[in-house]
C-alpha positions, 0 to 999 in steps of 0.5 A, a space after each residue: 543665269 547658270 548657263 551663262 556663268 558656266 560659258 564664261 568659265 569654258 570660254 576663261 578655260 579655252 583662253 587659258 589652253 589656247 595660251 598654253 598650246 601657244 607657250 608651249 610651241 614657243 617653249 618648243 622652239 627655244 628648246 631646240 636652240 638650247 646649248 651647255 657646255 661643260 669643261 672638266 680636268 682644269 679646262 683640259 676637256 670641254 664639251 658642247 651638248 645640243 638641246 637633247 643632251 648629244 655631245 655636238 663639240 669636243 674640244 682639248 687644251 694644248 696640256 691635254 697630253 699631262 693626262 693619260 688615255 684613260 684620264 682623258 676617257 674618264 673627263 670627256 664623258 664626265 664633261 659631257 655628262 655635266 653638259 647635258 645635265 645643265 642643258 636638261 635643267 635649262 629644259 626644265 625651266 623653260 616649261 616650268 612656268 607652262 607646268 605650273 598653269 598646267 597644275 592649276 587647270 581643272 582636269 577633265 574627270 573634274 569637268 565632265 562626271 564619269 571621265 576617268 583620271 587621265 593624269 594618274 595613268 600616264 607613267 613616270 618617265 624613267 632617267 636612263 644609266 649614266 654607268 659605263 656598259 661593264 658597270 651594268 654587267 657587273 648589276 644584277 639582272 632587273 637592278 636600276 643603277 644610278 643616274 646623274 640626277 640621283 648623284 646630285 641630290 
């Protein structure tokens, strides 16, 4: 009876991965049709990004000349700043839902005794500087400058 109770549970387990692997390649493939754009300075820059937060169109008003050079600079990398964070939270919310069953599945150390936590090891991933390169110089040597999501918060 214990037998079979615990190949109901594996079976339920294995229903519940094979519905994970197919939500996540279908998270997959709308991820990469993900799009933001982001327009800044009243309208004067606007910015497309692509799925992984690269800038695929720039476009400027006819007023854009009522704004200098550096002006100009300035609003089409804030543009596509804002643009590729938006496109990164429509990113998130897209595996949300797959990382939410994710948290509820049994771990591996949890099923098979001896197995170490898989989980604990794997690295945070680190946000890169969203700081123009002099702005990094001008860091010290080993100091983590700010990126847009620490703005933000």
């Amino acid at each position: 009876m214990e037998n079979e109770r615990m190949a109901a549970d594996f079976a339920d387990l294995m229903d519940t991965v094979n519905g994970q692997i197919r939500a996540i390649a279908d998270a997959q493939r709308k991820r990469v049709e993900l799009m933001a754009t982001a327009s800044v300075r009243d309208g004067r820059v606007t910015v497309t990004c692509n799925a992984d937060g690269v800038p695929i169109d720039t476009e400027f008003s006819e007023d854009i000349d009522e704004l200098d050079y550096d002006d100009i600079a300035a609003a089409v990398t804030e543009a596509a700043q804002a643009a590729a964070a938006d496109v990164a939270r429509q990113a998130q919310e897209l595996i949300a839902p797959i990382q939410k069953t994710r948290s509820r599945l049994p771990s591996l150390s949890a099923m098979v005794e001896g197995l170490p936590e898989l989980r604990a090891k794997v690295p945070e991933p680190q946000r890169a500087s969203f700081d123009p390169p002099a702005a990094r110089e001008q860091a010290e040597p080993g100091q983590r400058r700010r990126s847009l999501t620490e703005d933000e918060d």
